[in-house]
Structures are given as structure tokens and as C-alpha cells.
N, CA, C and O of each residue as an XYZ file, in Angstrom:
336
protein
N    -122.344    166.907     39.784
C    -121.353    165.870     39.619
C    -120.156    166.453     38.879
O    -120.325    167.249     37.956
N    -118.998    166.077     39.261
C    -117.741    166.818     38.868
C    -117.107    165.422     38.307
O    -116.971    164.406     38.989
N    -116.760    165.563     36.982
C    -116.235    164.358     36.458
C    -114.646    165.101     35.997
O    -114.611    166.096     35.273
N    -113.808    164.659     36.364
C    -112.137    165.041     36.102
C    -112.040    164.783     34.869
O    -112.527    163.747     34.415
N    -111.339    165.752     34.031
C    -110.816    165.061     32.762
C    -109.533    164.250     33.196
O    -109.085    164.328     34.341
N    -108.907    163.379     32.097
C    -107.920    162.430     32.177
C    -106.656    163.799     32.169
O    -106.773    164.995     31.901
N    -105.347    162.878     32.637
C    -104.450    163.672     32.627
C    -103.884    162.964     31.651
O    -103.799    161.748     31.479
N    -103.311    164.353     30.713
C    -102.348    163.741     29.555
C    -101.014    163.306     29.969
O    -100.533    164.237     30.615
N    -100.314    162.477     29.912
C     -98.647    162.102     29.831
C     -97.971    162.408     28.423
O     -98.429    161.996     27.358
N     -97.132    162.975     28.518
C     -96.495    163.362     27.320
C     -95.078    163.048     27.962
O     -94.504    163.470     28.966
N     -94.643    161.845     26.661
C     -93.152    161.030     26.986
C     -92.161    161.992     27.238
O     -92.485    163.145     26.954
N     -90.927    161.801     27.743
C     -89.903    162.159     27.332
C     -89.074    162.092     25.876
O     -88.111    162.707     25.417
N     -89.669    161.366     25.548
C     -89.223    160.666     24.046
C     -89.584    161.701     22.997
O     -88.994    161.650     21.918
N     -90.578    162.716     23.236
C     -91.152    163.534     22.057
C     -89.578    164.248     21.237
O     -88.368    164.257     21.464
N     -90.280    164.640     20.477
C     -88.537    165.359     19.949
C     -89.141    165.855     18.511
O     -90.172    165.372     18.043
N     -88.196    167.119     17.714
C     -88.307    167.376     16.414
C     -86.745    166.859     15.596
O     -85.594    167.062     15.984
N     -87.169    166.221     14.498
C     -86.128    165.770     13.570
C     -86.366    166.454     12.138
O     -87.378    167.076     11.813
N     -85.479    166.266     11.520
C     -85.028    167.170      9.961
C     -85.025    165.536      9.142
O     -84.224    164.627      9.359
N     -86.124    165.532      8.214
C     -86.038    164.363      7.146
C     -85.826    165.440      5.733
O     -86.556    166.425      5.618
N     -84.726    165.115      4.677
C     -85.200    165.562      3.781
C     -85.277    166.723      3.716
O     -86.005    167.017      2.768
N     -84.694    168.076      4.525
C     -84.806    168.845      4.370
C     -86.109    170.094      5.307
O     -86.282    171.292      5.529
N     -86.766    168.657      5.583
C     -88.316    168.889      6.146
C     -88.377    168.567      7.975
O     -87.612    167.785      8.539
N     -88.985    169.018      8.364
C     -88.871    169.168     10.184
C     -90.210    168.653     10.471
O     -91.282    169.149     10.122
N     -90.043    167.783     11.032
C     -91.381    166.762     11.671
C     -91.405    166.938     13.234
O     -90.462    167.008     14.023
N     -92.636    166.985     13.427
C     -92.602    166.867     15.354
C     -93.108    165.526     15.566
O     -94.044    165.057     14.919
N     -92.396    164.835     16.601
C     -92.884    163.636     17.154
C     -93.545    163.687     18.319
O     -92.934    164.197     19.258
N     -94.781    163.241     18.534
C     -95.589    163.425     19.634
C     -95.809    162.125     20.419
O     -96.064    161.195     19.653
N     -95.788    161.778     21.717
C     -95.754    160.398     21.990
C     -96.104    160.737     23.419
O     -95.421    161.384     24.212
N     -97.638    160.024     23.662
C     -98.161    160.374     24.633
C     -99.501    159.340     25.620
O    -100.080    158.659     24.774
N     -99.809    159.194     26.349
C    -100.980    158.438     26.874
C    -101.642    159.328     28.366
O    -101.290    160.194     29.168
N    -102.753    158.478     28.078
C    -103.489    159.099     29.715
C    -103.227    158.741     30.721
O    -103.027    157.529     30.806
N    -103.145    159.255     31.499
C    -102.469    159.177     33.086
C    -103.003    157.655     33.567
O    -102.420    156.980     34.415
N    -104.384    157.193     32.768
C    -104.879    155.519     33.154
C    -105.118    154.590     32.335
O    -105.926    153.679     32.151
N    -103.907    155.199     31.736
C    -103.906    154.034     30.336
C    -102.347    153.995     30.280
O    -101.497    154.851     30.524
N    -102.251    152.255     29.732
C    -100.637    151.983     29.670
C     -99.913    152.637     28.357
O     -99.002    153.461     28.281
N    -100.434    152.164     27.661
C    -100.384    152.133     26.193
C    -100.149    153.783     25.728
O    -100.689    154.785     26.196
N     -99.071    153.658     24.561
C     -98.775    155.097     24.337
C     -99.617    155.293     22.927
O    -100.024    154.351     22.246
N     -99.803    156.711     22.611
C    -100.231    156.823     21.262
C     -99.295    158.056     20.409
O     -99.188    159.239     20.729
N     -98.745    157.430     19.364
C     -97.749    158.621     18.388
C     -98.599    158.861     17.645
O     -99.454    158.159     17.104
N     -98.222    160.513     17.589
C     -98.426    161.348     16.295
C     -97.295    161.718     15.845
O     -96.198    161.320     16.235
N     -97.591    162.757     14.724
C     -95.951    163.206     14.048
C     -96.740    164.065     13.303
O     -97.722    163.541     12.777
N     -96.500    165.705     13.049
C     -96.897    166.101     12.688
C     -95.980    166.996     11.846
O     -95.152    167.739     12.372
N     -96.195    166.877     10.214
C     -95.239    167.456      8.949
C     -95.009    168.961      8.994
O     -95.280    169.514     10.060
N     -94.623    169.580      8.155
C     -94.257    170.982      8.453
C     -95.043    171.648      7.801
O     -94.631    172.804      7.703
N     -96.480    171.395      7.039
C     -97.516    171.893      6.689
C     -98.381    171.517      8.003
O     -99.587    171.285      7.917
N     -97.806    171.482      8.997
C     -99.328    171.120     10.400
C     -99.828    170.233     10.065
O    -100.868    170.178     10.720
N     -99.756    169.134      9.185
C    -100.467    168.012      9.256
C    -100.630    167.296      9.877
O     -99.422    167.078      9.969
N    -101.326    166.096     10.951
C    -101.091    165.483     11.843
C    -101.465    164.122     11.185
O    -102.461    163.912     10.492
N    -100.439    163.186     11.541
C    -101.007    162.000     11.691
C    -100.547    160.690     12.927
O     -99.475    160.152     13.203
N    -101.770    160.564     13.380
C    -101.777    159.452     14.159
C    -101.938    158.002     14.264
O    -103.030    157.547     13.923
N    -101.053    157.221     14.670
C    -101.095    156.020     14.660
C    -102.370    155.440     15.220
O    -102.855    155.817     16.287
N    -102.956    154.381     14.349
C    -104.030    153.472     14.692
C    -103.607    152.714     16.268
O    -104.110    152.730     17.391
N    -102.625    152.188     15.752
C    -102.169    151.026     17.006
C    -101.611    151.593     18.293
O    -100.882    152.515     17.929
N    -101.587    151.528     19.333
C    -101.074    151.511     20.374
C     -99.679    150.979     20.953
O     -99.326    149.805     20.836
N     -98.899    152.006     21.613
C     -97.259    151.022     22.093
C     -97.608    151.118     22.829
O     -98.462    151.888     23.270
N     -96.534    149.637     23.583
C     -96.510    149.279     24.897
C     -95.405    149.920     25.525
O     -95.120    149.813     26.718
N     -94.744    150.645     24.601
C     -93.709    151.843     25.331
C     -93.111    153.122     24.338
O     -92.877    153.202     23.132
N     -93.018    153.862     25.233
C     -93.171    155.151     24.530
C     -91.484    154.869     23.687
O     -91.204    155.599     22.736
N     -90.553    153.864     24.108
C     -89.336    153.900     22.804
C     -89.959    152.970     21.796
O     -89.223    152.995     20.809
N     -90.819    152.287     21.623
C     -91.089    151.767     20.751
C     -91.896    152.117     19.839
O     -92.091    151.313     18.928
N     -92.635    153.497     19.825
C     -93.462    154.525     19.197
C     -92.362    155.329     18.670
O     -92.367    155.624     17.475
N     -91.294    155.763     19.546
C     -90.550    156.364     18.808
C     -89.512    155.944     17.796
O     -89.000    156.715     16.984
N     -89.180    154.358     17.937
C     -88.498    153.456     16.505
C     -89.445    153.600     15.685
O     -89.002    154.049     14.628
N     -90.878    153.384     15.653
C     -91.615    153.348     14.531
C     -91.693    154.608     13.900
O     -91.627    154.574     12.672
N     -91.823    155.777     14.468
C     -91.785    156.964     14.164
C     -90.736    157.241     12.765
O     -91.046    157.555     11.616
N     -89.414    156.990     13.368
C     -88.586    157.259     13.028
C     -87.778    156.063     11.487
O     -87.197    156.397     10.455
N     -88.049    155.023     11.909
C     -88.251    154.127     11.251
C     -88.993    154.128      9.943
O     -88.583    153.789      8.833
N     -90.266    154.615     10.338
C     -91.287    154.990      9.325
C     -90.697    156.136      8.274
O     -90.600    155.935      7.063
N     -90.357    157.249      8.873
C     -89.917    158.538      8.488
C     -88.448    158.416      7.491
O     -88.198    158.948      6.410
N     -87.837    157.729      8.126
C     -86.382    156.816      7.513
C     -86.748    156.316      6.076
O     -86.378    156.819      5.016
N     -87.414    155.409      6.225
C     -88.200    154.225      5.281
C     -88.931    155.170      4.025
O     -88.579    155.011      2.856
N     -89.795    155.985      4.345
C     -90.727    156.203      3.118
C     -90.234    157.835      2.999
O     -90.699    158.590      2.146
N     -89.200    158.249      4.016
C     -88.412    159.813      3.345
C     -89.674    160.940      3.574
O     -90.854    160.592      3.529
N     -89.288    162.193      3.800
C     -90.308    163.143      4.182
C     -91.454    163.134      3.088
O     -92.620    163.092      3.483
N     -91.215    163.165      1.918
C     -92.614    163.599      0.918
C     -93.061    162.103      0.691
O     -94.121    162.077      0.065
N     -92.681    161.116      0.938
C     -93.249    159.803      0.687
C     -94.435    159.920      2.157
O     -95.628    159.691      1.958
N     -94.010    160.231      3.343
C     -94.806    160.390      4.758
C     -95.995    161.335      4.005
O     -97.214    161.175      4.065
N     -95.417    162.121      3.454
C     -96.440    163.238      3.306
C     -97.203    163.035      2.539
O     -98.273    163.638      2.623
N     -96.938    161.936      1.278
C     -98.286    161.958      0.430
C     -98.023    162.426     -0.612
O     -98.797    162.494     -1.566
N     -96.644    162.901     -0.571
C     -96.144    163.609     -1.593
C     -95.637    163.325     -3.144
O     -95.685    164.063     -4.128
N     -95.141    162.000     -2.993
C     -94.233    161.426     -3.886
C     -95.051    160.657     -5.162
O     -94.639    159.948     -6.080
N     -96.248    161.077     -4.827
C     -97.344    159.965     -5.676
C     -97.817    161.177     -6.525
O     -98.286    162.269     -6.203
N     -97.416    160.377     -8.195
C     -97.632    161.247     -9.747
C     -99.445    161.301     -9.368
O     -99.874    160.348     -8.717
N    -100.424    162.387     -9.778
C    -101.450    162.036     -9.910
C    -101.962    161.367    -11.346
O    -103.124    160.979    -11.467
């Protein structure tokens, strides 16, 4: 039995931006049988993080992205900004 893996879609929308000094990759992507997109963004230590929720379009993963990144500034995304 030959079972196909899924085919990845990877948006047009992906892109790298400069927050802060700091270079983030935006990843924005779904399976060839699925509607729904899923973002990552990954910091300039290779960190990845991925969104829980699902878009119903790959520009609306990328407002949140960016939005997000805007909002809480590169070392706030990163985890950074918090005294221990």
C-alpha cells in the first residue's frame, strides 16, 4: 500500500522583516487538502513559533504576524523583555 504524503503549500505571503534591529522569518503555509493556513515566524536565534489557531487566509496570518511582532517588539516576541 502506497500512502502519498500531503503536499505542502507555502503562501506567497511568506517574507523576512527587520523588528528592532532583529530579522524574523514569516512562514505561512497549509496542505494541499486543507483550507486553513498555519503561521510560524521564526527569531534570529532559530526559534520557531507556531500559531495554535488556524487562518482562513494566508493575508490574515500575515496581519497577525506582523501585528503581533509590531505590538510586543522583537525581544518582547522573544521572551526577552521579562526581568527574571
Amino acid at each position: 500500500m502506497n500512502i502519498d504524503e500531503p503536499i505542502l503549500i507555502m503562501s506567497d505571503k511568506c517574507k523576512s522583516v527587520l523588528v528592532d534591529g532583529f530579522r524574523f522569518e514569516i512562514e505561512i503555509y497549509r496542505l494541499e487538502n486543507q483550507g486553513r493556513w498555519t503561521l510560524e515566524v521564526t527569531d534570529a536565534e532559530d526559534a520557531s513559533y507556531v500559531w495554535d489557531d488556524k487562518f482562513s487566509s494566508d493575508q490574515d496570518a500575515l496581519d497577525t504576524a506582523v501585528d503581533t511582532l509590531n505590538n510586543e517588539g522583537a525581544l518582547g516576541f522573544m521572551g526577552k523583555d521579562k526581568k527574571p
